[in-house]
C-alpha positions in Angstrom: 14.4 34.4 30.2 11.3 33.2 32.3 12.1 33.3 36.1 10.0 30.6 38.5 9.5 30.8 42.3 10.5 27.8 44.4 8.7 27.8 47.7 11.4 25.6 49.5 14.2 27.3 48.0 16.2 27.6 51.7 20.0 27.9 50.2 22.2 30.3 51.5 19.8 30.8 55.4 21.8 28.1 57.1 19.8 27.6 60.3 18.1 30.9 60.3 14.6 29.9 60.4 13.2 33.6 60.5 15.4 34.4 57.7 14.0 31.7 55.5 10.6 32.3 56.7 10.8 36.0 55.7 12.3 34.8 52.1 9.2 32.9 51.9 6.4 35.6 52.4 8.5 38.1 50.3 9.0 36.5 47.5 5.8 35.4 46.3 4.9 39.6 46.6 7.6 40.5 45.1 7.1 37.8 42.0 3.1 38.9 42.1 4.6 42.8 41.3 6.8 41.5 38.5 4.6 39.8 36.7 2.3 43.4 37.2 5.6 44.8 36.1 6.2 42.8 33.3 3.2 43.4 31.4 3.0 47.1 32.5 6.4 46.9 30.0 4.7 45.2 26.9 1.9 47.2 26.9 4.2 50.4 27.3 5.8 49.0 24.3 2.3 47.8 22.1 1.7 51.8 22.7 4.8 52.6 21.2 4.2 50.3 18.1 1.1 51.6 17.7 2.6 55.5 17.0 5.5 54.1 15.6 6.2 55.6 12.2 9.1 55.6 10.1 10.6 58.4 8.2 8.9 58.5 4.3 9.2 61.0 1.4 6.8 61.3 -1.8 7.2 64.1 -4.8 4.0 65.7 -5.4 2.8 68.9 -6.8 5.9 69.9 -7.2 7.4 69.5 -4.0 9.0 66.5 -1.9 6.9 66.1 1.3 8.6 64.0 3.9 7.0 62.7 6.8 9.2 62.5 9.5 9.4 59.7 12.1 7.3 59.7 15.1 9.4 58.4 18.5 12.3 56.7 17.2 14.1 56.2 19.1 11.3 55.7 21.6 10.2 58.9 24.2 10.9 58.0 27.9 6.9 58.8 28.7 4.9 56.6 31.0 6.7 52.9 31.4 8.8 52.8 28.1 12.2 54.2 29.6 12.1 51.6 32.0 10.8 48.7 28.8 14.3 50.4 26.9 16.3 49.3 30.2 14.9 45.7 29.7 15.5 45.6 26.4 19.1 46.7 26.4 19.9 44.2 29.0 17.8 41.2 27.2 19.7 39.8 24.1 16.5 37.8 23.5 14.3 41.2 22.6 16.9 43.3 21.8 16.5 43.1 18.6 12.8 44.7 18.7 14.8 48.0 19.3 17.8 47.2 16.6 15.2 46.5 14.1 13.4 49.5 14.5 16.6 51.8 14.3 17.8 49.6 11.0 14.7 50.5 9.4 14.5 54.1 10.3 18.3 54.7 9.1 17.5 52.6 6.0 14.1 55.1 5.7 16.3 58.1 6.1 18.8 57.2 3.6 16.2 56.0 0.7 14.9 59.2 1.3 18.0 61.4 0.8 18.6 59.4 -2.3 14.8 60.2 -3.6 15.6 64.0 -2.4 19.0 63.7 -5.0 16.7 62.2 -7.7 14.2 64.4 -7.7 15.1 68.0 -5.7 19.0 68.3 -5.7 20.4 71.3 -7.0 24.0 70.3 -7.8 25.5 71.0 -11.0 24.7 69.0 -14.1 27.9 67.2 -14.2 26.9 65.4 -11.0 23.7 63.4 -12.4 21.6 66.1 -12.2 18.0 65.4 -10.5 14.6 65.9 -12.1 14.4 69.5 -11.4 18.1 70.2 -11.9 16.9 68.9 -15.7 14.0 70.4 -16.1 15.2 74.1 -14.5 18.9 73.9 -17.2 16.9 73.1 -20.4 14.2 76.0 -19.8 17.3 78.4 -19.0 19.4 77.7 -21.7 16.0 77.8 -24.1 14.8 81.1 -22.2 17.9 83.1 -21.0 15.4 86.0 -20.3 12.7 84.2 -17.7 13.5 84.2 -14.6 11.8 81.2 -12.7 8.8 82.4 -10.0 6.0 81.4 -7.9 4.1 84.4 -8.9 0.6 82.5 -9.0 -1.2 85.5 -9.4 0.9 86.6 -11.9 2.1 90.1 -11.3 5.2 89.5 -13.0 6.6 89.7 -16.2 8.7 87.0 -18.3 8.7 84.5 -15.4 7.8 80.9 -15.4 6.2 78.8 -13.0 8.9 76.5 -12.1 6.7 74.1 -9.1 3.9 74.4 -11.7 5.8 72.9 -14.5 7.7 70.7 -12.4 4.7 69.1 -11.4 2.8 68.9 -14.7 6.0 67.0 -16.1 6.2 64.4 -13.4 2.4 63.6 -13.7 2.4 63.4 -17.0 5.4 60.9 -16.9 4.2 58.6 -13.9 1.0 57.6 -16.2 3.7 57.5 -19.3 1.8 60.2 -21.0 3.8 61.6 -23.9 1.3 64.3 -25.3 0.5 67.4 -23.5 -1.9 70.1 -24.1 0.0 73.8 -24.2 -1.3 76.9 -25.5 -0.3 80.6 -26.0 -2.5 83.1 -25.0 -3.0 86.7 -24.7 -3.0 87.7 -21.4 -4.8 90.7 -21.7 -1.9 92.5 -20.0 0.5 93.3 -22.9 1.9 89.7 -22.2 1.1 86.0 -23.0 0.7 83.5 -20.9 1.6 79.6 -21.4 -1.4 77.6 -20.2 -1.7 74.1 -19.1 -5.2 72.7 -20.1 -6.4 75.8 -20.3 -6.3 75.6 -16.1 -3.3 77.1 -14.8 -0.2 79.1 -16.5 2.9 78.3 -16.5 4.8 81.0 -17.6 4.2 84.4 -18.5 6.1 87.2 -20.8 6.8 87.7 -24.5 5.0 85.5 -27.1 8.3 84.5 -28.6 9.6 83.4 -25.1 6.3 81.1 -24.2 6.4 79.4 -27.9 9.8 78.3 -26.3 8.7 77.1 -23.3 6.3 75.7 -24.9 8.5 73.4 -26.6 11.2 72.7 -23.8 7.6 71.4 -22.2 6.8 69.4 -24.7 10.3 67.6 -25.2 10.9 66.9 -21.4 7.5 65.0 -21.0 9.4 62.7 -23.5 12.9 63.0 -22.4 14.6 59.5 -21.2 16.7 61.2 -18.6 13.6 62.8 -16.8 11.8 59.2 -17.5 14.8 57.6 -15.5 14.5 59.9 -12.7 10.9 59.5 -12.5 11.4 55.7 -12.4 13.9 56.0 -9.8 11.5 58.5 -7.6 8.8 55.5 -8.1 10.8 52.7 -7.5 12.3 53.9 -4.1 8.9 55.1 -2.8 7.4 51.6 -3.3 10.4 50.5 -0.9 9.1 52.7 2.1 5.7 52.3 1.4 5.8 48.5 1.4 8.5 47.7 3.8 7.9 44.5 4.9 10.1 44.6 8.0 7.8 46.8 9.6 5.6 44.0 10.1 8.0 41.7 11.2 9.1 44.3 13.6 5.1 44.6 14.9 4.9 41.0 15.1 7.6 40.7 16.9 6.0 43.0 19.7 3.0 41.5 19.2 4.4 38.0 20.4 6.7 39.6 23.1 3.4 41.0 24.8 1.5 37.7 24.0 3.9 35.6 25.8 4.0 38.1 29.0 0.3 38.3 29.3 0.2 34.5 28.6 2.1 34.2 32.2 6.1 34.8 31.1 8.7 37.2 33.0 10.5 40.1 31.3 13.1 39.0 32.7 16.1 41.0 34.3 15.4 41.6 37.5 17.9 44.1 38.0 16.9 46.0 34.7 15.6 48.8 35.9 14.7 50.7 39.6 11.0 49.1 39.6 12.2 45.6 39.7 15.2 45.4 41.8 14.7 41.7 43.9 17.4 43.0 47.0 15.0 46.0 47.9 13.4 44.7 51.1 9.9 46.1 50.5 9.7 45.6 47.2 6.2 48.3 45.8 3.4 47.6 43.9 3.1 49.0 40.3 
């Protein structure tokens, strides 16, 4: 909605001369402090863009790390509460708001559904989730390991549950179906089950670690920990290459073109800052 200022616009004055001549010299103020206002609001919003990011999740090392999202909705800092006025009163940009929420809740959910592919804990019934896998076979192998983050390893029969966790996934991302294991005296009256010879992951009777040695070896190759890994993947790729974010920054991008080329954000009445019945109206 672009708004234009007639200088013989004398409709609604009647014979009031001073009224109409008053009319005159205000409005070409007040239109010089919109158009100030107007791009005061793009820019406000450009800023925003430019922070803008959307809720994303990726498994590594063992762990999900989520990044949440930054201002969505938008903070009411510097001009941007009164650009949200305009934007809920304009049908024409609404939609740069709408979008932004659409893609944040689709973000959030995608994530929850990578968090039940690869983190959940609920029973194995429910299509249980990468580590839900992984965590069952080793007990049922191991009964008598209790899992640990005990890096240091100052604990007996334990395995390193984040450890082998992510040694699996890694190993299954680059399909990888041979892994090198060993058991070794630990020196302590125990031995440990090393990856690579780098890291343990597990440590207690030798018996126990030729066991989890095995479970190890047959997840790297198990189809239901390939699926899950597949899924993780496949869902990541979505939030990592979701093209409506650049539709939604080319859609600001245009909006603060098209103000700066000359155009009004229209609304007068949007917000307090560009209310056209204020007598006096201020400069921005």
């Amino acid at each position: 909605m672009v708004y234009d200022y007639n200088p013989g616009l004398s409709r609604g004055y009647g014979d009031n001369t001073t009224a109409v001549r008053a009319e005159e010299l205000r409005l070409p103020r007040f239109f010089m402090n919109y158009q100030s206002h107007s791009e005061q609001l793009a820019d406000a919003l450009q800023e925003w863009s430019e922070r803008l990011r959307f809720t994303s999740c990726k498994y590594e090392n063992g762990f999900l790390d989520t990044e949440n999202s930054v201002e969505i909705p938008p903070s009411d800092r510097g001009f941007m509460r009164y650009m949200k006025k305009h934007l809920e009163k304009e049908e024409r940009i609404e939609t740069i708001l709408t979008t932004a929420y659409e893609i944040e809740t689709s973000h959030r959910e995608q994530c929850k559904n990578i968090q039940e592919t690869m983190i959940s804990d609920a029973p194995i019934s429910i299509s249980p989730s990468f580590q839900k896998i992984i965590t069952d076979k080793i007990q049922r192998a191991c009964p008598t390991l209790k899992k640990s983050r005990d890096v240091n390893l100052t604990e007996s029969n334990i395995y390193l549950d984040f450890y082998i966790f992510k040694v699996i996934f890694e190993k299954v991302s680059r399909n990888e179906s041979v892994i090198t294991l060993s058991v070794d005296d630990s020196g302590r009256r125990n031995c440990v089950l090393m990856y690579q010879k780098s890291f343990a992951l597990g440590q207690g009777e030798e018996s126990d670690m030729n066991r989890l040695k095995k479970v190890v070896e047959e997840l790297i190759t198990d189809n239901n920990i390939k699926e899950r890994v597949q899924e993780h993947d496949r869902l990541n790729k979505q939030l990592i290459t979701d093209d409506r974010i650049m539709v939604l920054k080319n859609q600001i991008e245009e909006l603060w073109t098209f103000i700066h080329g000359g155009g009004y954000l229209g609304g007068f009445d949007a917000c307090e800052l560009c209310d056209p019945s204020k007598s006096a109206p201020r400069r921005i």
